[in-house]
C-alpha positions as CSV (number, residue, x, y, z in Angstrom):
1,X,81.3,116.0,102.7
2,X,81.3,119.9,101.7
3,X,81.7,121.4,105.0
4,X,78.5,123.9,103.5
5,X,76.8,120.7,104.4
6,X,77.8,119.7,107.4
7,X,75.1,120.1,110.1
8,X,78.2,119.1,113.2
9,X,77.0,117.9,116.9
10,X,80.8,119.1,118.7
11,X,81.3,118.2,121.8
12,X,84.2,120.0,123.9
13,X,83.2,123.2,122.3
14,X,84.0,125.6,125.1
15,X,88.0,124.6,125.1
16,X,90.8,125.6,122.9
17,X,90.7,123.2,120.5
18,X,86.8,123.2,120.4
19,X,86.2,126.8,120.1
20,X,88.9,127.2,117.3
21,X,87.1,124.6,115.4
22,X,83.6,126.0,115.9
23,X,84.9,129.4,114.3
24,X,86.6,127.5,111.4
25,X,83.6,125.1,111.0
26,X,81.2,128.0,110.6
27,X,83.5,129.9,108.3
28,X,83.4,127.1,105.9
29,X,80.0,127.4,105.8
30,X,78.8,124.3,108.3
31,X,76.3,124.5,111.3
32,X,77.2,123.7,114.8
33,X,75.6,122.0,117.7
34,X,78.0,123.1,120.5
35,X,78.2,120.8,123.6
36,X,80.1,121.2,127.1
37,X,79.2,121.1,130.1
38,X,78.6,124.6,132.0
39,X,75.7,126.2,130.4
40,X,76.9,130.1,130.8
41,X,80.1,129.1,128.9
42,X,78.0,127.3,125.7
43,X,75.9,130.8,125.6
44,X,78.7,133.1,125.9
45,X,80.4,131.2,122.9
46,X,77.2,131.0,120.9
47,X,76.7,135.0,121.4
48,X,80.5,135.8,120.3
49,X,79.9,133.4,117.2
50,X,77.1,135.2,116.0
51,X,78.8,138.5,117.0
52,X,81.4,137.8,114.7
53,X,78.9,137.3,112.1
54,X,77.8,133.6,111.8
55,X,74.2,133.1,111.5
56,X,72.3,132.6,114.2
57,X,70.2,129.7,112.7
58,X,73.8,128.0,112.5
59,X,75.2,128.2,116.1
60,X,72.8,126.0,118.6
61,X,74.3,125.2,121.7
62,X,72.9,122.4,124.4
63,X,74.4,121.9,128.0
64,X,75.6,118.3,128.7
65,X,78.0,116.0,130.2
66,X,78.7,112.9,127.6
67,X,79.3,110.4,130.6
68,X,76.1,110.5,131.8
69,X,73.4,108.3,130.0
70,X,70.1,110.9,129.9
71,X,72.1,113.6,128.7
72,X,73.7,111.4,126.1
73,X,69.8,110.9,125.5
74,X,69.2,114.3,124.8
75,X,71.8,114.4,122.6
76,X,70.8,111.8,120.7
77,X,67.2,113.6,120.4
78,X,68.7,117.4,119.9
79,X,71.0,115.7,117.2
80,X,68.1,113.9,115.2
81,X,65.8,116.9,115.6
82,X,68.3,119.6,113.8
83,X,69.9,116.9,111.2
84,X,73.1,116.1,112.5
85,X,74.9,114.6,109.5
86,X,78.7,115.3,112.0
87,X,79.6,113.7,115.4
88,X,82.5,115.4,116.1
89,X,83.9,113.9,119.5
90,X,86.4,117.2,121.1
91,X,85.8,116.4,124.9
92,X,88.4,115.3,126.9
93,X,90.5,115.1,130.3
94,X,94.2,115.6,130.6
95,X,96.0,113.3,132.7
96,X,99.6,113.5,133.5
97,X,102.3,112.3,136.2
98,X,103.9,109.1,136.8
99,X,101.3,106.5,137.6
100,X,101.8,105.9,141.2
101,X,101.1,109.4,141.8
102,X,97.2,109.0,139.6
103,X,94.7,108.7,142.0
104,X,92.2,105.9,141.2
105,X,89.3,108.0,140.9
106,X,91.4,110.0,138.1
107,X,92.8,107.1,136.2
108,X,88.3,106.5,135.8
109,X,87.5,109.6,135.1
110,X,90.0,109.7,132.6
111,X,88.8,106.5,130.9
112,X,85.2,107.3,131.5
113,X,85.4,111.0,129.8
114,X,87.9,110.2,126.8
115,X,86.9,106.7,125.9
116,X,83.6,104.9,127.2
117,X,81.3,108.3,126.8
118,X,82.3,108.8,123.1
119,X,81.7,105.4,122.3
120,X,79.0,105.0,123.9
121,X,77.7,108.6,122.3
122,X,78.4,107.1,119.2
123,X,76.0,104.2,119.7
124,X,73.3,106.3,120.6
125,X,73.7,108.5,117.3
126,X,74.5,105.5,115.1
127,X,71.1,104.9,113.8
128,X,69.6,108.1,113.2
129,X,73.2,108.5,111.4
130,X,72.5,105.8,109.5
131,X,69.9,106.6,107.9
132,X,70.7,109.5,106.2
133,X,72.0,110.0,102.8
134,X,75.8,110.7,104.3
135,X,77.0,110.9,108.0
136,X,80.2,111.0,109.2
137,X,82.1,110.2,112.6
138,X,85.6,112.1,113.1
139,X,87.2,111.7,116.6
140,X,89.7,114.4,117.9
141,X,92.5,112.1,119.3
142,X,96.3,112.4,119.7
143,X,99.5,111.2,118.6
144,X,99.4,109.9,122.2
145,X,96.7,107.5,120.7
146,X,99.6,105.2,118.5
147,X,103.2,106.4,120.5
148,X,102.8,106.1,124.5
149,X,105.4,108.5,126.8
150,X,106.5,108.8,129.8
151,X,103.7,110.4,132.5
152,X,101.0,110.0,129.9
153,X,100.0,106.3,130.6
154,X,96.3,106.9,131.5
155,X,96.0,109.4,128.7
156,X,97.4,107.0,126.2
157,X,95.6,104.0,127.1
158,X,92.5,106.6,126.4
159,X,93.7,107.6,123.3
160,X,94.6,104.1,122.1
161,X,91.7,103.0,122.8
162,X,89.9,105.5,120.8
163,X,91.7,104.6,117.8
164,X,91.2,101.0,118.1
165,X,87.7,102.0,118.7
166,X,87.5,104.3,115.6
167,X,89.8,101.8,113.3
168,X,87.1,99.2,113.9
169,X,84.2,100.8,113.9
170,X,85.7,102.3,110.4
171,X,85.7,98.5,108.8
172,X,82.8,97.6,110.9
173,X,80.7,100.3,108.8
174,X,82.8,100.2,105.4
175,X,80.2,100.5,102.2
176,X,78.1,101.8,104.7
177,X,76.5,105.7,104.6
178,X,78.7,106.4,107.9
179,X,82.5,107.5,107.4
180,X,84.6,107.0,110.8
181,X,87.9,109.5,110.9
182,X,90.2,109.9,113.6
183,X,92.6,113.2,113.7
184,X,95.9,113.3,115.9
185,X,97.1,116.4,116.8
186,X,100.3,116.6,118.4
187,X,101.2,119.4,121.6
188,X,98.7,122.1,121.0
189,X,98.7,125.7,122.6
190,X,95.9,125.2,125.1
191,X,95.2,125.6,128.7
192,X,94.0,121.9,128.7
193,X,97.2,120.7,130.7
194,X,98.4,122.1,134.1
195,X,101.9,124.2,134.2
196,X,103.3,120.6,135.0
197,X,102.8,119.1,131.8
198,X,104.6,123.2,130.0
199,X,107.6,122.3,132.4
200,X,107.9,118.9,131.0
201,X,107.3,119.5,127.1
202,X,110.4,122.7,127.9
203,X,112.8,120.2,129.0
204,X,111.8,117.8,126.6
205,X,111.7,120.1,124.2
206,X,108.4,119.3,122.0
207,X,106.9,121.1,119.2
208,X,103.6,122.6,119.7
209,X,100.7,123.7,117.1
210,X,98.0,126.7,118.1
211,X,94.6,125.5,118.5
212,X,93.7,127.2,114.5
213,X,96.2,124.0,112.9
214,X,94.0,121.3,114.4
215,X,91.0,123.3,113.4
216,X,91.8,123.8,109.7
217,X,93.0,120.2,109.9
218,X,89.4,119.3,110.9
219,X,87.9,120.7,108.0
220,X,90.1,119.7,105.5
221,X,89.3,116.3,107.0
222,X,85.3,116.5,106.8
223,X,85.9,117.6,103.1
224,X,88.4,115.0,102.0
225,X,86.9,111.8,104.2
226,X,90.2,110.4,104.8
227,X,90.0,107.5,107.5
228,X,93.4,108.8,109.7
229,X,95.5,111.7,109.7
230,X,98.0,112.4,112.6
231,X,99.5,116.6,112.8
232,X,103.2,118.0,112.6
233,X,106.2,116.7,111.4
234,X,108.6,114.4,112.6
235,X,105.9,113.5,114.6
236,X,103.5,111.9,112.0
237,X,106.4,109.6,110.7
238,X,107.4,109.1,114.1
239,X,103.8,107.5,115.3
240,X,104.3,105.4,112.1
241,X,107.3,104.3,113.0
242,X,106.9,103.4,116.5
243,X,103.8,101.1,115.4
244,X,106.5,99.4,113.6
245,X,109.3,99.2,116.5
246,X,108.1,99.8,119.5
247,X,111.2,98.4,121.6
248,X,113.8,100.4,119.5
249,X,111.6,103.7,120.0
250,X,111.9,103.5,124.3
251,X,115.5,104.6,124.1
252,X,114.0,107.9,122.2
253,X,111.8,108.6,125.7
254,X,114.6,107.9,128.1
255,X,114.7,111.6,128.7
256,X,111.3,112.2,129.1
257,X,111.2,109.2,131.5
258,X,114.3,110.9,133.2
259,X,112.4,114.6,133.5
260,X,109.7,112.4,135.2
261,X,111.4,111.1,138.0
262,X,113.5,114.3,138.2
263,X,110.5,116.4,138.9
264,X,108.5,114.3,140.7
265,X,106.0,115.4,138.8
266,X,102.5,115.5,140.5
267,X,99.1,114.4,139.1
268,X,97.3,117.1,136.7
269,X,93.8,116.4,135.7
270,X,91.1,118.4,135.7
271,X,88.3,119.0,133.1
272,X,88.8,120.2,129.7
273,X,87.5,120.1,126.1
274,X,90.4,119.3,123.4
275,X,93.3,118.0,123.0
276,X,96.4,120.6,123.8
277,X,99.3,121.2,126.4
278,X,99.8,124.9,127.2
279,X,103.4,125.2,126.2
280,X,105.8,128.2,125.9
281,X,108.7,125.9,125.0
282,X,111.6,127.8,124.0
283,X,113.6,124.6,123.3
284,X,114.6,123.0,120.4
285,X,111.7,120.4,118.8
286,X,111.9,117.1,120.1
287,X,112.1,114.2,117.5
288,X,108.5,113.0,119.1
289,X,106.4,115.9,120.6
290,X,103.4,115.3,122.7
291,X,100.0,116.1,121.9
């Protein structure tokens, strides 16, 4: 789809990643529905769009938290009323620390915010999706989402679920008018993650992408419709890879595993939109960097 006719429902549009893609959305020439939750962040974001020049008529902004069913509901009904031909899923929670350290009710949440609520938001859009001439489904996920690592284990089994979720959905609705995407960015330059998570990509030393990469990378994707795309180099041979040889790949993670325990790293989780780990690593780029 020409991103000029996109018509794009984003949800985590008030983080890093989100707001970055917003910007680069409407500079292609698409129209955004921003989503999040806190309604005087949505309206301060709308304003600074338009105050950088964007149309009005293409910045619309609606309060709303994905896990909960009437708002997904008024989603569903803000969508169909403005032509939503774009479900962009960009919400998320971070989740990092060994896993005895996760507290329960994080380990849910977790779950909740990066898996069930963007399937479940994609069920409620599906039909009005499907019956228009073209739709399309991309899901912001990570490389995290096909190459687990140490202190990410909730994250991962989010993000690997979302790509199972999006790989079948893809062949469930192949020949159909709906295209299914998934994008994995690797470490991205947000304040998504806690200063736990910048102390363990320094001494793991991972590679790290500003939030503008992952945005461009989003609207190269609506225009060419590719099904998967995973960000940065080694690490979108090195998710390839480790789909291929898991075992051989843990000895790569032996340091990270080793940081871990070293640190005693704590839980950090706490709401976000996107998909980055604040990062000022000066070190050297890890073989395998963390998105």
């Amino acid at each position: 789809m020409k991103p000029a006719q996109a018509r794009v429902l984003l949800t985590g549009a008030t983080g890093g990643i989100g707001q970055a893609t917003a910007q680069a959305l409407l500079r292609a020439g698409a129209a955004v529905l921003l989503v999040g939750r806190t309604e005087h962040t949505l309206a301060d974001l709308s304003r600074r769009l338009v105050t950088q020049g964007h149309a009005a008529s293409r910045v619309k902004w609606l309060q709303a938290d994905i896990t909960r069913a009437e708002d997904r509901q008024r989603l569903a009904a803000e969508s169909a009323r403005l032509g939503c031909n774009v479900l962009l899923h960009g919400a998320g929670l971070p989740a990092f620390g060994a896993l005895n350290t996760l507290p329960a009710g994080d380990v849910h949440a977790v779950l909740q915010t990066n898996l069930e609520a963007p399937m479940l938001l994609t069920q409620a859009l599906l039909p009005q999706l499907q019956a228009l001439p073209r739709a399309q489904v991309i899901f912001l996920g990570s490389a995290l989402g096909r190459m687990g690592l140490p202190g990410f284990s909730t994250y991962s089994a989010s993000k690997f679920g979302l790509l199972g979720f999006a790989e079948a959905l893809r062949r469930e609705l192949a020949g159909t008018r709906v295209r299914v995407q998934y994008l994995g960015p690797r470490s991205t330059r947000t304040g998504f993650n806690a200063p736990a998570v910048s102390a363990y990509n320094r001494a793991t030393g991972t590679a790290e992408d500003p939030p503008e990469v992952v945005a461009q990378a989003v609207v190269a994707m609506l225009a060419s419709e590719a099904a998967e795309r995973f960000l940065g180099f080694p690490e979108k041979l090195a998710v390839r890879l480790n789909a291929l040889a898991p075992a051989w790949f843990d000895r790569v993670f032996r340091k990270h595993a080793a940081h871990l325990r070293e640190a005693h790293a704590e839980p950090a989780i706490s709401a976000g939109s996107g998909l980055g780990a604040k990062t000022q690593s000066t070190a050297p780029a890890s073989p395998l960097a963390r998105p």
